[in-house]
C-alpha positions in Angstrom: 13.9 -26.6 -12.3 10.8 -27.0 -10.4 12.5 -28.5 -7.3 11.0 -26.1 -5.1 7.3 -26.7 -5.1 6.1 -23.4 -2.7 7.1 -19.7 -2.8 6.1 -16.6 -1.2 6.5 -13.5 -3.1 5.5 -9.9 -3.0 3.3 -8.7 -5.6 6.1 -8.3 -8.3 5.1 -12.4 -8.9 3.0 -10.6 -11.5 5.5 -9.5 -13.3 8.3 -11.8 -12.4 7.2 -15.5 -12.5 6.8 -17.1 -15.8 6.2 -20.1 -15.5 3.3 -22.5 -17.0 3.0 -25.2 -14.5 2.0 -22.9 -11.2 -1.2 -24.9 -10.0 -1.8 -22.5 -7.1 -1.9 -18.7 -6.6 -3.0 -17.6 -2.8 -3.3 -14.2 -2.1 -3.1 -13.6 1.3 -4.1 -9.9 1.3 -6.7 -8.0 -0.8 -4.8 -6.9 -4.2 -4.7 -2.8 -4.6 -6.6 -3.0 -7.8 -8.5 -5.8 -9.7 -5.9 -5.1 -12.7 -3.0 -6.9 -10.1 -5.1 -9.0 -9.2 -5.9 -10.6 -12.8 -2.6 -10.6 -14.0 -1.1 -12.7 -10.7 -3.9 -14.6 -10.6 -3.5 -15.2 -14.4 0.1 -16.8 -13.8 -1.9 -20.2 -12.7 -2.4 -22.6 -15.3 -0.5 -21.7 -18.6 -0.3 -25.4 -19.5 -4.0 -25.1 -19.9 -4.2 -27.8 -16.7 -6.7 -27.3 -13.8 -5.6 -24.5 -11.6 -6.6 -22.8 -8.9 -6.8 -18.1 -7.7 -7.7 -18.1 -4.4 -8.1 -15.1 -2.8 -8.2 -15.1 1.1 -9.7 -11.8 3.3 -12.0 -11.3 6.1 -13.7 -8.1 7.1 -10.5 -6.3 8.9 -8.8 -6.6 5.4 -11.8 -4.6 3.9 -11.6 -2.1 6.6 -7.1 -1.9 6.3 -7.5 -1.4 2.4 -10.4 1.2 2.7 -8.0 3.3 6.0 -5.0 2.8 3.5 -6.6 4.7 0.9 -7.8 7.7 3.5 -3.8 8.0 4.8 -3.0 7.9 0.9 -4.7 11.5 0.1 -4.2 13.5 3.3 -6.4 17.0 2.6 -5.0 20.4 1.8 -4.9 21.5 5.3 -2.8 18.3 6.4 -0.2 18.8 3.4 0.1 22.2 4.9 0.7 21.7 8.1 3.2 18.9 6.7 5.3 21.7 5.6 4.8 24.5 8.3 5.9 21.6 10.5 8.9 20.7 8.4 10.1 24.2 8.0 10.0 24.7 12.2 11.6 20.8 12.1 14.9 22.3 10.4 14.5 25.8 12.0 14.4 27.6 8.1 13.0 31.3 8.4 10.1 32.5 5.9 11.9 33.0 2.5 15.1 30.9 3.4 16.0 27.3 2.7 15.8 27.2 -0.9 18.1 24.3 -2.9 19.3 22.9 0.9 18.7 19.3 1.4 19.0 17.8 4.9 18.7 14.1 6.6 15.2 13.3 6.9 14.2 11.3 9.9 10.7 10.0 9.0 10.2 8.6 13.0 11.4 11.4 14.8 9.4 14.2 12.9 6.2 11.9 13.0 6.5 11.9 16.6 7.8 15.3 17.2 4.7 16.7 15.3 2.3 13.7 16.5 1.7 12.7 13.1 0.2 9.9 11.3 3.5 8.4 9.8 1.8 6.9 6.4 -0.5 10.4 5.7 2.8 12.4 6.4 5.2 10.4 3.8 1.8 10.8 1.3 2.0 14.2 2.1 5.2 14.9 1.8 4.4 13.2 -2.2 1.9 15.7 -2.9 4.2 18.7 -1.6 6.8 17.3 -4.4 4.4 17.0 -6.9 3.8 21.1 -6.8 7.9 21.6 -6.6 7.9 22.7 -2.4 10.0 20.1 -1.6 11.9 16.8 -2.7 12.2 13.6 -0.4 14.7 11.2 -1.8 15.7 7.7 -0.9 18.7 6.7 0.7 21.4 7.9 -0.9 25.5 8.9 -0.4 25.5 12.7 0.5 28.8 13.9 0.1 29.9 16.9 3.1 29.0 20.4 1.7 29.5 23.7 2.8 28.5 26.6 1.7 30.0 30.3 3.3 27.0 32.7 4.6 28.6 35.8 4.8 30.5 38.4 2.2 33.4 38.7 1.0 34.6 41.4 3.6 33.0 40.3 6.5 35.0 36.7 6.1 38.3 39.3 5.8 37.4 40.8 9.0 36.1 37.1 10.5 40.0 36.3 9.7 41.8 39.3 11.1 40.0 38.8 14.2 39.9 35.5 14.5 43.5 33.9 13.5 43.3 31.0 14.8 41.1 30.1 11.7 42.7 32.4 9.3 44.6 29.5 7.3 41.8 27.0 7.5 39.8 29.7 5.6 42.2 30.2 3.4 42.8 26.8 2.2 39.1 26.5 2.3 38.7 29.2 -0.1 41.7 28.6 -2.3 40.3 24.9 -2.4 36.2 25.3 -3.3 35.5 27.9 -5.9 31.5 29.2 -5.5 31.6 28.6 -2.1 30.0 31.7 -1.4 26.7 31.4 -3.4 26.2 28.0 -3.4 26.3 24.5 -1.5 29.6 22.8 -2.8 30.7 19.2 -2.1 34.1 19.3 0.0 36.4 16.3 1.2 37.5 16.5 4.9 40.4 14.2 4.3 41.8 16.1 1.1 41.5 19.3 4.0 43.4 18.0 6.5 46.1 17.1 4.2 46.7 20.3 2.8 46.4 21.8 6.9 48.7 18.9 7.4 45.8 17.9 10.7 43.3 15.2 11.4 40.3 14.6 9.6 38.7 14.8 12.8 40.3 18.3 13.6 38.7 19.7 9.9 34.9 18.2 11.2 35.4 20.0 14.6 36.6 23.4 13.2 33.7 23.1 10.5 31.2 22.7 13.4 32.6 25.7 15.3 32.4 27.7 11.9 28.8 26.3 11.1 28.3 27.2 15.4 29.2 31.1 14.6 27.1 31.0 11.8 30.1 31.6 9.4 29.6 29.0 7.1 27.1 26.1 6.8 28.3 22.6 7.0 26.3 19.3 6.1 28.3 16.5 7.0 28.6 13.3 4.1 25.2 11.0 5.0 23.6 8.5 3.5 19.9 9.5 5.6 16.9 9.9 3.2 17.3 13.7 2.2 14.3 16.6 2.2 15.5 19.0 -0.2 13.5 22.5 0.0 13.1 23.0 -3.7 11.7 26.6 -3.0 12.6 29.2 -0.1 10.1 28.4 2.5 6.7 30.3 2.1 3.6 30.9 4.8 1.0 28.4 4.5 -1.0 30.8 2.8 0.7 31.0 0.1 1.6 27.5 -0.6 -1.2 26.2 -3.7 -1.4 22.6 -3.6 -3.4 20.9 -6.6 -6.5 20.0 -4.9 -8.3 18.7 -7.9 -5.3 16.6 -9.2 -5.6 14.7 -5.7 -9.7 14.3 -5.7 -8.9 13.1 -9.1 -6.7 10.7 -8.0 -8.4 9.2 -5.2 -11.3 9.0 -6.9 -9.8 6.7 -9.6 -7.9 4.9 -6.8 -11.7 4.8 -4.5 -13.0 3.2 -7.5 -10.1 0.2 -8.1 -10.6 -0.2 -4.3 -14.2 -0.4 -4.2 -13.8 -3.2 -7.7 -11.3 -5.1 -5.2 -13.7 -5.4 -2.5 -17.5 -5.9 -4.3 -15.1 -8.9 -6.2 -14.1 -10.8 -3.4 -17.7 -10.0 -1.4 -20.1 -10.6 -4.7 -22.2 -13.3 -5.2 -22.1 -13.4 -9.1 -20.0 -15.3 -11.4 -15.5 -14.4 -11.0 -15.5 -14.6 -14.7 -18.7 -12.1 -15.3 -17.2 -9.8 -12.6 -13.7 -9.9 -14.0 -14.2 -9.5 -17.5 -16.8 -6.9 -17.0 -14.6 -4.8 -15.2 -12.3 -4.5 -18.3 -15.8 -4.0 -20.5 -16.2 -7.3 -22.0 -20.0 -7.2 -22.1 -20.6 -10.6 -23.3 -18.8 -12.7 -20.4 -20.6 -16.1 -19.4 -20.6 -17.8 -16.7 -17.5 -20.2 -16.0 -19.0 -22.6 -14.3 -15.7 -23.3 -12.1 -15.2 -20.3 -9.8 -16.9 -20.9 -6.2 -20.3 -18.6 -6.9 -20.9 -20.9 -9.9 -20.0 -24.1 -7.9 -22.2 -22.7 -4.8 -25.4 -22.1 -7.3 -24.9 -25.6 -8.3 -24.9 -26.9 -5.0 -28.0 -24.8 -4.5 -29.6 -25.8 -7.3 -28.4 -29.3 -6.7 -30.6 -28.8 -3.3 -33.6 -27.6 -4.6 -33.6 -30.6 -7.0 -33.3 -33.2 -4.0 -36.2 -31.3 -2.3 -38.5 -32.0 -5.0 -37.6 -35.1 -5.8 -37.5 -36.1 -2.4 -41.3 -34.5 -2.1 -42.9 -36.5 -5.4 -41.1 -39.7 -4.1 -42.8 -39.3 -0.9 -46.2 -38.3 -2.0 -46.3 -41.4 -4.5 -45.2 -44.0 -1.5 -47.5 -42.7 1.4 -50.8 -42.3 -1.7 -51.4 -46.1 -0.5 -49.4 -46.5 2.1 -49.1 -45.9 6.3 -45.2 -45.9 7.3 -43.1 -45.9 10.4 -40.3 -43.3 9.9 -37.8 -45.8 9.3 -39.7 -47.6 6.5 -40.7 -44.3 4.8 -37.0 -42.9 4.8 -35.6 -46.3 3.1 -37.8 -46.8 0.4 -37.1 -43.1 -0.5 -34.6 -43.5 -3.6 -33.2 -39.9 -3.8 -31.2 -38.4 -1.1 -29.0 -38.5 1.7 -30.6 -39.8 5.4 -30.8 -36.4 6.5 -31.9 -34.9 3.4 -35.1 -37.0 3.9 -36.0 -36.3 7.1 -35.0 -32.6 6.8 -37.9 -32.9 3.7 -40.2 -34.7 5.9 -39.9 -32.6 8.9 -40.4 -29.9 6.5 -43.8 -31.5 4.8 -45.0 -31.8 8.6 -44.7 -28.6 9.6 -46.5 -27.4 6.5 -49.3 -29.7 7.2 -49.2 -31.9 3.7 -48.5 -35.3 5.7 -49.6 -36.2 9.3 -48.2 -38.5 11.4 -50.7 -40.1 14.7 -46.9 -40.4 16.5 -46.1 -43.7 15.0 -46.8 -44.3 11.3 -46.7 -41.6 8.4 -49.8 -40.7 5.8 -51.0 -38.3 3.7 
C-alpha cells in the first residue's frame, strides 16, 4: 500500500521486492558479487523517476569481505585436520562410523579443537562435497538403536543378565534389522508393551548403550554430522583440491569486481556494464564519478575564466584587493582570491602591499 515508506531487508530484497516506486536503495555492506549488487540496486526507479544506489563502505569492509573469502576455502591440510578432529570429537575408531549421524555442536567442537568457527563450517562443506561426511540443518531425529553384537552373544547377554532378558525381547520382537542397521524406535510405544515409564526404557537403553550392547541415539532436533563413510587416516582422505582453487578463484575475482567498483574513479555505468561485456557503455552522466568530473571540470573553467578576467582589468589598471575581487564577474569570493593568491605566487601579477598590477 505504500504506507510504510523505509525497510530494512537482507539481500533476498533482490529477489523479493517488486515494486516501481522505491526511490532509495542503501546498501550498508559491500555486496558478495557485483551481479547482487546490480540487481538490488536495479529495484530503484522502475517508474523511470529519479532514483538513487548508494552504496556505503569504508576500508574495514574491504578488509571483512577479502578475510571472508580466506575462512570460505580453508586448504587441504585444514579440511583434514577438520575430520581427524571430528572422528577423535565422537571417539569413532579407523574404519568405524559409517551411515551414524550424531548432534553436531558447532561451538563446542570449535573450541574444543581451537578452531576458526567460519573455516571449520566451510570445511566441513568441502568434506561433503567428496561424500566423508554430511552436516545437516536442524532437523527432528527420531531415537535409534541399533544392536552391536551377534545373535548368540545377545542369548548369552540375556541368560546372564535377566534383569534385561524381557526388555530384549520385546526389543527384538518390536524392531526387525536391528542388528545391521540403525532403526528408528519409540520409547513410549516400549514402555507400553513393558507396561514401565518412558523414563525407565531411556535409562535401561543408556545402561545397554553403557555395556556396549547396543547403541542408542536419543530423538534430537541438534544439527546432525552423519559419517557417510567409515572413518579413514588423513592420508587417505582425497579432497578435490583443484575444484576449490577453482572456486575461489571465480569467487576472488567477483570479490575483487565488488571492491575496484566501489574504490574506482571511472564512470558506475562504464564499470557496471563492462563487467557483464557490454563494450560500448557511455558515460551516464549521473553516478558520483561523473558528477565529481563535472565539478572538476566545472573548477578548472572558473580558474581560467577567473585568470582572463583578471588579466584584462589590471592591463590598465592598479587595484586594492577589494576593488580587484568585485569587478571580477566569474566566481565565488574565495574562488577569486584562491586565483589571485595563486597568480602571486607564480609571479604573473605583483602587488607593492597595497594595490594589485600586472
Amino acid at each position: 500500500s505504500g504506507s510504510t515508506r523505509i525497510i530494512v531487508a537482507t539481500n533476498a530484497f533482490g529477489m523479493g521486492i517488486d515494486k516501481p516506486d522505491v526511490r532509495f536503495v542503501v546498501h550498508l555492506d559491500l555486496p558478495e558479487s557485483l551481479e547482487a549488487y546490480y540487481q538490488e540496486a536495479g529495484r530503484a526507479g522502475r517508474d523511470e523517476k529519479k532514483a538513487y544506489a548508494v552504496l556505503l563502505y569504508n576500508q574495514s569492509d574491504i578488509l571483512f569481505v577479502q578475510k571472508k573469502l580466506e575462512q570460505s576455502y580453508p586448504s587441504v591440510e585444514e579440511i583434514k585436520q577438520v575430520y581427524h578432529h571430528l572422528g577423535n570429537y565422537y571417539q569413532l575408531a579407523y574404519g568405524a562410523g559409517e551411515g551414524v549421524s550424531l548432534p553436531f555442536d558447532a561451538g563446542d567442537f570449535c573450541s574444543r579443537y581451537k578452531l576458526d568457527a567460519i573455516k571449520t563450517l566451510n570445511a566441513l562443506k568441502f568434506l561433503e562435497r567428496d561424500e566423508y561426511v554430511a552436516l545437516s540443518e536442524t532437523v527432528y531425529l527420531p531415537s535409534r538403536v541399533k544392536i552391536l553384537i551377534g545373535h548368540e552373544d545377545i542369548y548369552r547377554f540375556q541368560i546372564e543378565h535377566q534383569q534385561y532378558d524381557s526388555f530384549i525381547k520385546t526389543l527384538l520382537r518390536s524392531y526387525g534389522g536391528i542388528f545391521d542397521h540403525y532403526i528408528p524406535v519409540k520409547e513410549f510405544d516400549l514402555a507400553k508393551r513393558l507396561s514401565i515409564s518412558r523414563d525407565e526404557v531411556g535409562q535401561i537403553l543408556n545402561k545397554l548403550h553403557a555395556l556396549e550392547i547396543l547403541s542408542y541415539h536419543q530423538q534430537t532436533d541438534k544439527p546432525q554430522v552423519q559419517f557417510l563413510k567409515a572413518r579413514e587416516d588423513t592420508t587417505h582422505v582425497v579432497i578435490n583440491a583443484g575444484f576449490i582453487k577453482q572456486r575461489f578463484n571465480i569467487q576472488q575475482a567477483q570479490v575483487n569486481s565488488v571492491i575496484a567498483y566501489a574504490t574506482g574513479n571511472v564512470c558506475r555505468n562504464i564499470q557496471l556494464l563492462h563487467y557483464f561485456n557490454q563494450a560500448d557503455a557511455f558515460e551516464c552522466g549521473v553516478c558520483d564519478v561523473c558528477l565529481d568530473k563535472k565539478r572538476k571540470q566545472s573548477q578548472e573553467n572558473i580558474v581560467w575564466q577567473i585568470t582572463d578576467d583578471l588579466v584584462e582589468i589590471l592591463i590598465a589598471n592598479r587595484l586594492s584587493l577589494d576593488d580587484l575581487v568585485n569587478k571580477l564577474p566569474n566566481g565565488t569570493e574565495k574562488e577569486k582570491i584562491a586565483v589571485i593568491r595563486e597568480l602571486l605566487d607564480a609571479g604573473k601579477i605583483k602587488t607593492d602591499g597595497g594595490m594589485y598590477y600586472l
